[in-house]
N, CA and C atoms as an extended XYZ file, in Angstrom:
567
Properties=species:S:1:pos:R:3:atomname:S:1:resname:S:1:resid:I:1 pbc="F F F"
N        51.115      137.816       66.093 N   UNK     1
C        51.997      138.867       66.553 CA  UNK     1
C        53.174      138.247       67.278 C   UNK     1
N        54.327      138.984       66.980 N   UNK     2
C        55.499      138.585       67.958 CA  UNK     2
C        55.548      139.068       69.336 C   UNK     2
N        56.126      138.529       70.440 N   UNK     3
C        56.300      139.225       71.597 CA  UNK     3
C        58.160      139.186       71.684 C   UNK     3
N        58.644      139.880       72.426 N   UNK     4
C        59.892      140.163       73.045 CA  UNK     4
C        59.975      139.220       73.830 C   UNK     4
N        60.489      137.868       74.003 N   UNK     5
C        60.480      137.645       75.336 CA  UNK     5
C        61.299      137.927       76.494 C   UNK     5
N        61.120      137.763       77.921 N   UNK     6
C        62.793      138.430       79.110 CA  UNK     6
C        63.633      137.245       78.659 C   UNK     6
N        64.814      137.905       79.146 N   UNK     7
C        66.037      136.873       78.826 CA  UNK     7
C        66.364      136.910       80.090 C   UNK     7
N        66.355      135.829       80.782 N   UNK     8
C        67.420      135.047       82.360 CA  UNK     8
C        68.815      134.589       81.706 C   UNK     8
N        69.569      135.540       81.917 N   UNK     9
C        70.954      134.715       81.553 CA  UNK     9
C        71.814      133.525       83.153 C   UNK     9
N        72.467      132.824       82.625 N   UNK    10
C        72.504      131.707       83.446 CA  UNK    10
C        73.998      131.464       83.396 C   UNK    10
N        74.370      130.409       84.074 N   UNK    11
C        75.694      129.782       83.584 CA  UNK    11
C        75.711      128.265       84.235 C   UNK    11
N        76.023      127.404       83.821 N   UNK    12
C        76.228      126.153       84.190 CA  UNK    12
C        77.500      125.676       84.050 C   UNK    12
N        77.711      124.733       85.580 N   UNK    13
C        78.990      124.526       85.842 CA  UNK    13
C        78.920      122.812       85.331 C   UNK    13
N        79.986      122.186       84.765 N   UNK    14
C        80.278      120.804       84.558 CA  UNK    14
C        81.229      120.521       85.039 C   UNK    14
N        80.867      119.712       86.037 N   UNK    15
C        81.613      118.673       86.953 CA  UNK    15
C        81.797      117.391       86.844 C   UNK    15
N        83.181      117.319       86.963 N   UNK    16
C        83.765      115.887       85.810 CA  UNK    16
C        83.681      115.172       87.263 C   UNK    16
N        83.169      113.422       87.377 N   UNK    17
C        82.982      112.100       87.759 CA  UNK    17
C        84.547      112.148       88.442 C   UNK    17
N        84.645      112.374       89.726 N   UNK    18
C        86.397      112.181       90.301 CA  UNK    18
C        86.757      110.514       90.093 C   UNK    18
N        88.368      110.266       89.503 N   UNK    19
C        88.944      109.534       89.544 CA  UNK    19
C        88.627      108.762       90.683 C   UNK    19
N        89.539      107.232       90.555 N   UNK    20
C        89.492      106.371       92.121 CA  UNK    20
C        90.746      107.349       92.942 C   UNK    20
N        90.561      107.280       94.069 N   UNK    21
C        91.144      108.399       95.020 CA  UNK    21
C        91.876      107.210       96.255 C   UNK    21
N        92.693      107.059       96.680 N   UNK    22
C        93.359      105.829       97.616 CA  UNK    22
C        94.400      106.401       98.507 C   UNK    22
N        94.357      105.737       99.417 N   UNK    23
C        94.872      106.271      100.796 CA  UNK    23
C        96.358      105.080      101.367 C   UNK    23
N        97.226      105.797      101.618 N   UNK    24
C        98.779      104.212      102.352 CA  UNK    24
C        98.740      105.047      103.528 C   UNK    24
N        98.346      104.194      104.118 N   UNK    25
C        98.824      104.426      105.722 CA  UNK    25
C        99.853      103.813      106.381 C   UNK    25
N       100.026      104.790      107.018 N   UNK    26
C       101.477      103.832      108.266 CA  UNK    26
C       101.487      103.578      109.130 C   UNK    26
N       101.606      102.900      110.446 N   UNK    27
C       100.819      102.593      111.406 CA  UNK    27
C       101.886      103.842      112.638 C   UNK    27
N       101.145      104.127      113.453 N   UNK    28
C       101.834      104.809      114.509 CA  UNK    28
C       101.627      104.543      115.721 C   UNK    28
N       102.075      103.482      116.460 N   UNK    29
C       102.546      102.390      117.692 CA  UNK    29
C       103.764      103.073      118.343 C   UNK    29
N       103.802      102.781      119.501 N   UNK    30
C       104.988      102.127      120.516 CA  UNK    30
C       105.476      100.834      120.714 C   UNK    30
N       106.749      100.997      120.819 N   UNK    31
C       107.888       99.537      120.737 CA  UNK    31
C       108.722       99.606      121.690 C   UNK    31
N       109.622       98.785      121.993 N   UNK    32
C       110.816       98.343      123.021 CA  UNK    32
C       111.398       97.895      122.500 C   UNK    32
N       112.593       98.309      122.859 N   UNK    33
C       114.318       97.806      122.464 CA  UNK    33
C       114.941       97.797      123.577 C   UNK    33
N       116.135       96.964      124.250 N   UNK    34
C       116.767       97.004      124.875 CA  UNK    34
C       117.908       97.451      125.158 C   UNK    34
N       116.897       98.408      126.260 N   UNK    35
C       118.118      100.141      126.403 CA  UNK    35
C       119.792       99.984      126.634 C   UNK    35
N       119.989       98.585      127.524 N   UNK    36
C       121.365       98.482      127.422 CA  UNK    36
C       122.094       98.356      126.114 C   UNK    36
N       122.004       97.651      124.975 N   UNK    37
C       122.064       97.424      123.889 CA  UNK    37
C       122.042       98.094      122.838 C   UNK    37
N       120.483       99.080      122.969 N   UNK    38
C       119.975       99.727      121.626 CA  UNK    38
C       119.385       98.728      120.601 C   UNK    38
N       119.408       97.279      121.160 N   UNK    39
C       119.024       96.402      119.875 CA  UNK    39
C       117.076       96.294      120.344 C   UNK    39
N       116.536       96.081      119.265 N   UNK    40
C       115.362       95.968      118.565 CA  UNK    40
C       114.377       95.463      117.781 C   UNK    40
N       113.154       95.339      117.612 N   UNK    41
C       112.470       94.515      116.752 CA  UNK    41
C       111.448       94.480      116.724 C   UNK    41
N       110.587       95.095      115.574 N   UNK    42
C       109.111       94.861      115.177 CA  UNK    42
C       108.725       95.053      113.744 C   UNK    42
N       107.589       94.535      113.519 N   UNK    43
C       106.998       94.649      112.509 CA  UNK    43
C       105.550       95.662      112.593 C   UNK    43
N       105.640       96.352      111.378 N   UNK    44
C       104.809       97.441      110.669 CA  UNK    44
C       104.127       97.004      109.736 C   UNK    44
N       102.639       96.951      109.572 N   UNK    45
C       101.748       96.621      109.006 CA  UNK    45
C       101.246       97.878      108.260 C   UNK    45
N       101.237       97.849      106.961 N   UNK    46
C       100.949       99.193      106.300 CA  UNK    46
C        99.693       98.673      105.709 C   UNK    46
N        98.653       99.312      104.935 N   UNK    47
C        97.409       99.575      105.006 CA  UNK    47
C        97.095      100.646      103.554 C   UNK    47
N        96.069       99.810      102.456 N   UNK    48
C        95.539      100.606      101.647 CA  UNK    48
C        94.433      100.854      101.952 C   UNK    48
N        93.576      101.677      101.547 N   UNK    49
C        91.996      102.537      101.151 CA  UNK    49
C        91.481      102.821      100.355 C   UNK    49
N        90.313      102.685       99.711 N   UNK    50
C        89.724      103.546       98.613 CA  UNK    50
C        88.859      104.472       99.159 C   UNK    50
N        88.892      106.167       98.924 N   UNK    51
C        88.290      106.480       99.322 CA  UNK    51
C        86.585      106.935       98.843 C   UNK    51
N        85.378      106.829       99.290 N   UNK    52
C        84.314      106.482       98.530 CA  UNK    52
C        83.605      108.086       98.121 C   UNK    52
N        84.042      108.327       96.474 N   UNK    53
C        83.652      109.027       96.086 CA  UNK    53
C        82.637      108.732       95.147 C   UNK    53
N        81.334      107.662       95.921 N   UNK    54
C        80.279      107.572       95.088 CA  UNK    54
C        78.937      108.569       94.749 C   UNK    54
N        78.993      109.669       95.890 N   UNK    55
C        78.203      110.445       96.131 CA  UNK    55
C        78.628      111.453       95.174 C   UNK    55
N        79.322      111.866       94.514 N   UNK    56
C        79.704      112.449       93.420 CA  UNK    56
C        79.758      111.456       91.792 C   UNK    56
N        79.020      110.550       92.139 N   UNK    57
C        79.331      110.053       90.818 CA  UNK    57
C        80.213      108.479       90.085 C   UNK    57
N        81.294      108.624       91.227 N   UNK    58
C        82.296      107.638       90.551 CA  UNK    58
C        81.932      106.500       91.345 C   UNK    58
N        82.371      105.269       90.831 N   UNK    59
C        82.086      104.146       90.631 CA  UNK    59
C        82.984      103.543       92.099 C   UNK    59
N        82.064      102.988       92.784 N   UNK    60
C        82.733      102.252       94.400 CA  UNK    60
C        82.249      100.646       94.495 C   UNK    60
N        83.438      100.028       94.979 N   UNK    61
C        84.952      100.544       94.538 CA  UNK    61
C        85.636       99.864       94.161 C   UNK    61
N        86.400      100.450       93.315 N   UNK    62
C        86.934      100.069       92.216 CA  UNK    62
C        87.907       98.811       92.125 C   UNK    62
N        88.022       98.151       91.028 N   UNK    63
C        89.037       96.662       91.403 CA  UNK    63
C        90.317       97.070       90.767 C   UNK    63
N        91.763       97.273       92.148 N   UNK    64
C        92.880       97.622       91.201 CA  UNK    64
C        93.823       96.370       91.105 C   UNK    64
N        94.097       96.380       90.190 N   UNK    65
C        95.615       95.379       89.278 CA  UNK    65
C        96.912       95.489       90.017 C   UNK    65
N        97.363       96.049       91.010 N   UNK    66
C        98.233       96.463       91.903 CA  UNK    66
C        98.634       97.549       92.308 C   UNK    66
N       100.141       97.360       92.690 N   UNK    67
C       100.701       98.856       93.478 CA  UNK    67
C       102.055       99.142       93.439 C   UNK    67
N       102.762       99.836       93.740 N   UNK    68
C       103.836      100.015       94.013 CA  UNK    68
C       103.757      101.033       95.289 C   UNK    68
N       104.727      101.298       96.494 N   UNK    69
C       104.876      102.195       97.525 CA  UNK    69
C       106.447      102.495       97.812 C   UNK    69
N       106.213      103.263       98.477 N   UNK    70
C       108.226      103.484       99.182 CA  UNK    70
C       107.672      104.306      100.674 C   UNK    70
N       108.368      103.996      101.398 N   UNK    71
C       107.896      103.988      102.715 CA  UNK    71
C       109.357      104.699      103.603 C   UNK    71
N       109.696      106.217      103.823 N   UNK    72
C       111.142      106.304      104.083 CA  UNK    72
C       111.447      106.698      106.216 C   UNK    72
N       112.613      106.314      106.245 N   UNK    73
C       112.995      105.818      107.869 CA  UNK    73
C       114.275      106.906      108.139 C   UNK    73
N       114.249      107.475      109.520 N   UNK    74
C       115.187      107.499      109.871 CA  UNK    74
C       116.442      106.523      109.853 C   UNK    74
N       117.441      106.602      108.784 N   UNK    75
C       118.831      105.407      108.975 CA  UNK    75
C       119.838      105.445      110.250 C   UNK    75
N       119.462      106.497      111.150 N   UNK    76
C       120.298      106.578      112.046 CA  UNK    76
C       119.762      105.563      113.528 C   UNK    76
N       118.473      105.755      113.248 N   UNK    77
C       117.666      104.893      114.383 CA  UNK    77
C       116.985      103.640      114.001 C   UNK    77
N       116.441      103.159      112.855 N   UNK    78
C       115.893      102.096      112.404 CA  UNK    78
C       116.251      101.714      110.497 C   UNK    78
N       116.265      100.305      110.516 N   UNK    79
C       116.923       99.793      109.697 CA  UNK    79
C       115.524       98.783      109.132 C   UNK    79
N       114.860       98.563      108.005 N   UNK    80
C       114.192       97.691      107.542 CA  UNK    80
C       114.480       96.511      107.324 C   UNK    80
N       114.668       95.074      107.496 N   UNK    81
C       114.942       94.219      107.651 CA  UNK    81
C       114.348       93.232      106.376 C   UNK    81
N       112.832       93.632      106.447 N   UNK    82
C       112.365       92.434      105.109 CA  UNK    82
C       111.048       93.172      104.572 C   UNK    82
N       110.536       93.099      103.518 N   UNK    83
C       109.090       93.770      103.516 CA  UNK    83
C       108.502       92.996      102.323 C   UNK    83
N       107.021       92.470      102.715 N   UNK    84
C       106.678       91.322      102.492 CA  UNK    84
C       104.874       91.706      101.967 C   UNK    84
N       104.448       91.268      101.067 N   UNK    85
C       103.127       91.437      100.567 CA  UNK    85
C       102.076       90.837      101.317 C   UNK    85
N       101.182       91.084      101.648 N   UNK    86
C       100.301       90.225      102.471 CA  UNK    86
C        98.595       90.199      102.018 C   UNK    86
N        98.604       90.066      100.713 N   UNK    87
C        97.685       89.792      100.089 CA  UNK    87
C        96.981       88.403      100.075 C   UNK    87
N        95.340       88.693       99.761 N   UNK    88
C        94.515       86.926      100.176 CA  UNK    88
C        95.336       86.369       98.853 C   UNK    88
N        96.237       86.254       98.005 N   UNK    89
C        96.598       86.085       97.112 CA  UNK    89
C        97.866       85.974       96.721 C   UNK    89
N        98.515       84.696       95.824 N   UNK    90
C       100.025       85.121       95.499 CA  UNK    90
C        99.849       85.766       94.289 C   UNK    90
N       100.733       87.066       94.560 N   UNK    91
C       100.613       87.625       93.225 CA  UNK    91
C       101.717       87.304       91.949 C   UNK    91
N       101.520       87.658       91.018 N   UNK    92
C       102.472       87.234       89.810 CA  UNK    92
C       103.780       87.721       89.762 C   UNK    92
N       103.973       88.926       90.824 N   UNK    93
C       105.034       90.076       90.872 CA  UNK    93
C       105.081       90.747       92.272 C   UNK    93
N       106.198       90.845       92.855 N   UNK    94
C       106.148       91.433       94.118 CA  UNK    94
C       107.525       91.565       94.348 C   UNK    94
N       108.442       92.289       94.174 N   UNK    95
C       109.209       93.325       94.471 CA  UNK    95
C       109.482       93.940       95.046 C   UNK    95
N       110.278       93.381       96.487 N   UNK    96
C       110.578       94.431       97.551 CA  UNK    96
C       112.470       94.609       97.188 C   UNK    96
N       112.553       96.475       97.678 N   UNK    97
C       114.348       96.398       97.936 CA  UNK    97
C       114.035       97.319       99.953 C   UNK    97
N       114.669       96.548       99.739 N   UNK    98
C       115.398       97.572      101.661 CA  UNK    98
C       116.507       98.355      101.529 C   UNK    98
N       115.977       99.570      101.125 N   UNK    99
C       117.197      100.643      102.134 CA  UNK    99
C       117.785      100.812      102.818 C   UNK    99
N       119.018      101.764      103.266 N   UNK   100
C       118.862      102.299      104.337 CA  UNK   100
C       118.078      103.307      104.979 C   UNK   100
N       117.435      104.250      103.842 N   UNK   101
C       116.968      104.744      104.929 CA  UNK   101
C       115.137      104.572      104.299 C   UNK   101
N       114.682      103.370      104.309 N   UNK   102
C       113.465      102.951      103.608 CA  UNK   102
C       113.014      101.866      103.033 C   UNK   102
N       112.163      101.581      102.673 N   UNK   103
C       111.941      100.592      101.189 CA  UNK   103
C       110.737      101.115      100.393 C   UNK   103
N       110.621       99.682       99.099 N   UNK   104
C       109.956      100.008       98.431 CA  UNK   104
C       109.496       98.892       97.846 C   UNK   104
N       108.416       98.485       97.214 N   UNK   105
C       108.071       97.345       96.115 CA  UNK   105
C       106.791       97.791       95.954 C   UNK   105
N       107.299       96.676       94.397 N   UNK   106
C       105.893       96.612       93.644 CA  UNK   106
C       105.341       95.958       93.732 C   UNK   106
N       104.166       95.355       93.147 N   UNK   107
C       102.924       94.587       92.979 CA  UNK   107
C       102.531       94.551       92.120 C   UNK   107
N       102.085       93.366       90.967 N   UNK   108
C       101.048       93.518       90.580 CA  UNK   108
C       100.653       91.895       90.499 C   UNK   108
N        99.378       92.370       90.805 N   UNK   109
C        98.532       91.096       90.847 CA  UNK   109
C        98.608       90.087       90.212 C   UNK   109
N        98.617       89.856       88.661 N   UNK   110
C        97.787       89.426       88.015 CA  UNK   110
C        98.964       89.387       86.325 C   UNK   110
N        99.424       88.883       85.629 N   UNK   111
C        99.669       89.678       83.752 CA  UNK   111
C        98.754       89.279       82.950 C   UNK   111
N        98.104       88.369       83.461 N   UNK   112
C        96.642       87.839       82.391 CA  UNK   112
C        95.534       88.492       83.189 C   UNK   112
N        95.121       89.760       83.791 N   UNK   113
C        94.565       90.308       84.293 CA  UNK   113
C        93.219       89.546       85.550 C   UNK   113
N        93.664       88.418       85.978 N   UNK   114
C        92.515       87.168       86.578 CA  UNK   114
C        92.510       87.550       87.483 C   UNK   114
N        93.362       88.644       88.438 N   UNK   115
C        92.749       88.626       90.228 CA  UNK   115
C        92.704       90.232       90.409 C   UNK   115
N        92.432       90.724       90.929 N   UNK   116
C        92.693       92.015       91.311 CA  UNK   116
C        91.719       92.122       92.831 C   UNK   116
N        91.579       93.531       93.212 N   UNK   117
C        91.410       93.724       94.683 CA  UNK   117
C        90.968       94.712       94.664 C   UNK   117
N        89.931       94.777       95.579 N   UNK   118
C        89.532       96.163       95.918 CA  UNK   118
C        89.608       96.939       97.304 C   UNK   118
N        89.459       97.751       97.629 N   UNK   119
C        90.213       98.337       98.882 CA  UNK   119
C        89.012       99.309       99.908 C   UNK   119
N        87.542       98.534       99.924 N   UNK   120
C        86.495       99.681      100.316 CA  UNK   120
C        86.791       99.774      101.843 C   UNK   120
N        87.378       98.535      102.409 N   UNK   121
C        87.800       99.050      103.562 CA  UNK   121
C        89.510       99.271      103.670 C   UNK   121
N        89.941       99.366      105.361 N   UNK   122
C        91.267       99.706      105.352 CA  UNK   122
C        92.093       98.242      105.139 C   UNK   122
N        92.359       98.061      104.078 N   UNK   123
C        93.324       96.673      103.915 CA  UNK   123
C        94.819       96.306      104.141 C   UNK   123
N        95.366       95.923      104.980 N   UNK   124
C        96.492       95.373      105.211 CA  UNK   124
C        97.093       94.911      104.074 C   UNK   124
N        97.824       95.471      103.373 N   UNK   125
C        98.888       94.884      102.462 CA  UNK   125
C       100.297       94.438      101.891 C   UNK   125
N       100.828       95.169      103.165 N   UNK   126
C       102.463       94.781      103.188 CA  UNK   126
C       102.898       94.695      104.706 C   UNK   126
N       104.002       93.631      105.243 N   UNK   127
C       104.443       93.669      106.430 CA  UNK   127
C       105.669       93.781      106.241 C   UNK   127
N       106.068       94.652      107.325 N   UNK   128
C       107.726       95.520      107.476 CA  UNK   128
C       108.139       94.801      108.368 C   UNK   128
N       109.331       94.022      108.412 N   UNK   129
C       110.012       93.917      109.716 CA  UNK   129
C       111.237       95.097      110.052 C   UNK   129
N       111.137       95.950      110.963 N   UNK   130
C       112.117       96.624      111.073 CA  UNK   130
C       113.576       96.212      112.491 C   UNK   130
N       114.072       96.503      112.421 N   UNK   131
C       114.969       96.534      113.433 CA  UNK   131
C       116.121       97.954      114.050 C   UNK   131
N       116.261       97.835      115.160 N   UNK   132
C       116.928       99.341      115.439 CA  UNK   132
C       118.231       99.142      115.208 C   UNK   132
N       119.043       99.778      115.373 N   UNK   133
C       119.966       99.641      114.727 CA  UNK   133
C       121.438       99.286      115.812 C   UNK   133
N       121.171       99.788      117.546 N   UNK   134
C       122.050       99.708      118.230 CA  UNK   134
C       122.592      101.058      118.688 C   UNK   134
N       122.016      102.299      117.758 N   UNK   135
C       122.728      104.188      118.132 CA  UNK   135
C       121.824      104.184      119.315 C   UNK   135
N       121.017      103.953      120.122 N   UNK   136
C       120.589      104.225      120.855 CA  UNK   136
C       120.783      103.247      122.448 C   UNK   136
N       122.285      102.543      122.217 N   UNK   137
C       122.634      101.790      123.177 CA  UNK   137
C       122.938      102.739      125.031 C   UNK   137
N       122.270      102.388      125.949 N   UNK   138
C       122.420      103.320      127.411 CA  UNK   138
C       121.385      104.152      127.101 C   UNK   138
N       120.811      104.632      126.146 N   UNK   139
C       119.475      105.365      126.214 CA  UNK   139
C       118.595      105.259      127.216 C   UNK   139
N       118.168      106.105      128.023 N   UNK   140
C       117.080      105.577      128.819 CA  UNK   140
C       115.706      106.879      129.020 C   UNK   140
N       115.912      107.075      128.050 N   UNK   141
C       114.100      107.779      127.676 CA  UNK   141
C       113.739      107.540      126.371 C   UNK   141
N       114.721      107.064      125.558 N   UNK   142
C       113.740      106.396      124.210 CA  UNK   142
C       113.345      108.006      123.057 C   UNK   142
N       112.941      107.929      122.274 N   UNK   143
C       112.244      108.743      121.280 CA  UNK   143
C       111.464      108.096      120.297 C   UNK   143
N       111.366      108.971      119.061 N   UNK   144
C       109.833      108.955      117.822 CA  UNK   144
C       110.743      108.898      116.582 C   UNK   144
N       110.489      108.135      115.371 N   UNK   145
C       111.092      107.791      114.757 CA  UNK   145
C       109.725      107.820      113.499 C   UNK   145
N       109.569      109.283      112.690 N   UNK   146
C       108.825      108.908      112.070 CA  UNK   146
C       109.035      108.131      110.537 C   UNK   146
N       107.745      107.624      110.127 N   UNK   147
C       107.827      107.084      108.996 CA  UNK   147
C       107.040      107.710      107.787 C   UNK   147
N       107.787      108.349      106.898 N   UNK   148
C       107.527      109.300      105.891 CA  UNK   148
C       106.833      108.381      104.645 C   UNK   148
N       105.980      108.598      103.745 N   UNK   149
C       105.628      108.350      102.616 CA  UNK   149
C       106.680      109.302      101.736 C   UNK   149
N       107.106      108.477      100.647 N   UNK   150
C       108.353      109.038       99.707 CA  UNK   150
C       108.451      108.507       98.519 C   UNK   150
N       108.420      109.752       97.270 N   UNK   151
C       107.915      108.988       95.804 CA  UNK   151
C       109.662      109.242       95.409 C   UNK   151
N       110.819      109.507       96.200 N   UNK   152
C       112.158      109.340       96.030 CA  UNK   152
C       113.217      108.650       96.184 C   UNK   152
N       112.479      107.192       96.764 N   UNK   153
C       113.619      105.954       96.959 CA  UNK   153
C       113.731      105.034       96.231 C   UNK   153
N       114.437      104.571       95.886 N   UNK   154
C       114.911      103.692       94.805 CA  UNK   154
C       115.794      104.041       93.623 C   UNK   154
N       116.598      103.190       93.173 N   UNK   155
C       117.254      103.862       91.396 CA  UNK   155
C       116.506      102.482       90.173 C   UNK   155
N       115.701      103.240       89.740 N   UNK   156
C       115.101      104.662       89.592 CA  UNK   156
C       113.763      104.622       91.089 C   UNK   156
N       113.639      105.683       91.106 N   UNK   157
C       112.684      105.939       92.055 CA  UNK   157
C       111.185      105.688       92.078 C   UNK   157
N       110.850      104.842       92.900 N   UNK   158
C       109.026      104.117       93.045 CA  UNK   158
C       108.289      105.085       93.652 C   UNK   158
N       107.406      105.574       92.394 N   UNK   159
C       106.242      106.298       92.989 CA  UNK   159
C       105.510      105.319       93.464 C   UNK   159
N       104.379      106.312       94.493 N   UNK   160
C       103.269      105.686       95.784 CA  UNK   160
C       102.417      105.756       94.204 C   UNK   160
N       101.539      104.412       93.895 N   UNK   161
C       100.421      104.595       93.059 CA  UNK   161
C        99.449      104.013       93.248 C   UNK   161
N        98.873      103.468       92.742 N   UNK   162
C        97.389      102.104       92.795 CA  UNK   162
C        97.678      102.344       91.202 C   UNK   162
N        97.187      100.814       90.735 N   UNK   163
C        96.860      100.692       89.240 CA  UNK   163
C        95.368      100.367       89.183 C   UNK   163
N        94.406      101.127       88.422 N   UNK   164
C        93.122      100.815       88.082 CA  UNK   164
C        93.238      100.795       86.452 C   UNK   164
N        92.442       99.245       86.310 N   UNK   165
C        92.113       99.984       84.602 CA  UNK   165
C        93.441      100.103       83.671 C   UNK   165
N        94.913       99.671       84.221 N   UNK   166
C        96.179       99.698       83.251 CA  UNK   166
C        96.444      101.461       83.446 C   UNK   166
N        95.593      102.323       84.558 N   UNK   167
C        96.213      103.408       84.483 CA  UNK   167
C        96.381      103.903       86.259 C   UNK   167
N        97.393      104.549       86.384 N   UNK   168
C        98.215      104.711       87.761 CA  UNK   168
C        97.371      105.456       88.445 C   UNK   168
N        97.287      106.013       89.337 N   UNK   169
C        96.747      107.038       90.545 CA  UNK   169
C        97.523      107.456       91.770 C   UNK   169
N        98.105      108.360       91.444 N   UNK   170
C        98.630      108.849       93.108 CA  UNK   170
C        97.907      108.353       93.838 C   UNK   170
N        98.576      107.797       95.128 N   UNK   171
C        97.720      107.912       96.884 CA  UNK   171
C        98.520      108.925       97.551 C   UNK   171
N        97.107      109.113       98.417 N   UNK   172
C        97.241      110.269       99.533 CA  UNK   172
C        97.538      109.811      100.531 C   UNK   172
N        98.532      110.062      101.514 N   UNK   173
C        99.245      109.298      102.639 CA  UNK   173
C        98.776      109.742      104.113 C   UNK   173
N        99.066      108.885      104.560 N   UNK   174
C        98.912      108.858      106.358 CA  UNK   174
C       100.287      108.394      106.783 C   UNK   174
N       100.931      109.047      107.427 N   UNK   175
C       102.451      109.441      107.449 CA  UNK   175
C       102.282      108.388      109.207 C   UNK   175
N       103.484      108.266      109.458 N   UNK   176
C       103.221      107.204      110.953 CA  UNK   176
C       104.082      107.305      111.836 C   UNK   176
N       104.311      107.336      112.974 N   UNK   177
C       105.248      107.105      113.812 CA  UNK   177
C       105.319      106.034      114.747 C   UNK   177
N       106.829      105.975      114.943 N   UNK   178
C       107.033      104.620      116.001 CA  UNK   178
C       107.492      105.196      117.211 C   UNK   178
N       106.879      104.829      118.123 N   UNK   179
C       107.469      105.172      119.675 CA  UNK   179
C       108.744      104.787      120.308 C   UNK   179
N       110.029      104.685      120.239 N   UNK   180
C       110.905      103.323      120.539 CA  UNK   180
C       111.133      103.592      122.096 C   UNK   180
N       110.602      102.951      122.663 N   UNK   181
C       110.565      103.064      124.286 CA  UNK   181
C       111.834      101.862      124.903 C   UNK   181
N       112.883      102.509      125.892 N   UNK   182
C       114.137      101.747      125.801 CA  UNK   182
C       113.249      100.699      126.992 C   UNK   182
N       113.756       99.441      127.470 N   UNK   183
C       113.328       98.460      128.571 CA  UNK   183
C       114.952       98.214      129.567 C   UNK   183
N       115.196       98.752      130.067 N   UNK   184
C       116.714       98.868      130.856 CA  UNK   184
C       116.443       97.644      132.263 C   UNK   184
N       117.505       96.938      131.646 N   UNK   185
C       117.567       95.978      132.749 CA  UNK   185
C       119.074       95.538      133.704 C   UNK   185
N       119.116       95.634      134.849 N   UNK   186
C       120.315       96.053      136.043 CA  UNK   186
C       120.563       94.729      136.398 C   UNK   186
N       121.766       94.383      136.065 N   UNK   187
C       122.388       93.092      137.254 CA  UNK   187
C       123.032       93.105      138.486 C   UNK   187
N       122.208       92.886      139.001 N   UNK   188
C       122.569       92.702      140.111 CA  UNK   188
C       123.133       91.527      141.062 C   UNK   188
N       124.396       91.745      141.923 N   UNK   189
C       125.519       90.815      142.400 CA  UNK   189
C       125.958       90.876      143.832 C   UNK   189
């Protein structure tokens, strides 16, 4: 004999393995310039991440082939001076331009694909020297000068990416500020 059987209707969801996911940070410090002057000077240490989406699936973490970033500045208060790769490694390609109001370069590791990097912690990868510019000469309370992540500087313009695998990935940014605190010094006669 046949029976009827109940029907449970259902639905199932498929959830796709997330991409590598990566983080540029900017550092956000206080500095001194000399308030009589307005003149200035430091360096900015910027910083990649992978962020660990192994608990969903994807693969940690991952080895990327390089980068490109653009990093953008107030031009009225600070001026970039040099920006420099700081990898355990010389890479095959490294490409910095200075703006005025920013920079940008590329990276890539490797064209016979032999070194690459991975990023499970926060890694130091480029050093900024910036300098002020002098608009803030007799100043004597100083201000914040932030530093924007920007996929619009350059001709043509350098997107923020990571390369995994010969294929790109947006990063998600940590935006930064600089403190510029003036140091005023009186002669006295």
């Amino acid at each position: 004999s046949s029976l009827v059987p109940t029907l449970n209707s259902g639905s199932i969801e498929v959830v796709g393995v997330p991409g590598p996911e990566y983080v540029f940070s900017a550092p956000s410090e206080s500095v001194t310039f000399d308030g009589n002057t307005g003149i200035g000077a430091f360096t900015a240490l910027i910083s990649a991440s992978e962020v660990d989406n192994s608990a969903q699936g994807a693969p940690f973490p991952n080895p990327t082939q390089g980068f490109s970033m653009g990093l953008a500045n107030d031009s009225a208060l600070l001026t970039p001076l040099a920006v420099t790769a700081t990898l355990p490694f010389s890479a095959d390609f490294a490409e910095a331009n200075t703006l005025a109001d920013g920079w940008t370069i590329g990276v890539v590791y490797s064209f016979t694909g032999g070194a690459t990097l991975t990023f499970e912690n926060s890694t130091e990868v480029v050093s900024v020297d910036y300098s002020t510019n002098g608009s803030m000469a007799g100043d004597e309370t100083g201000t914040t000068v932030d530093l924007t992540w920007s996929d619009n500087l350059g001709s043509p313009a350098v997107a923020n990416v990571v390369v995994v695998d010969g294929g790109s990935f947006a990063a998600n940014f940590e935006n930064g500020s600089i403190a510029l605190n003036p140091v005023i010094t009186v002669d006295f006669i």
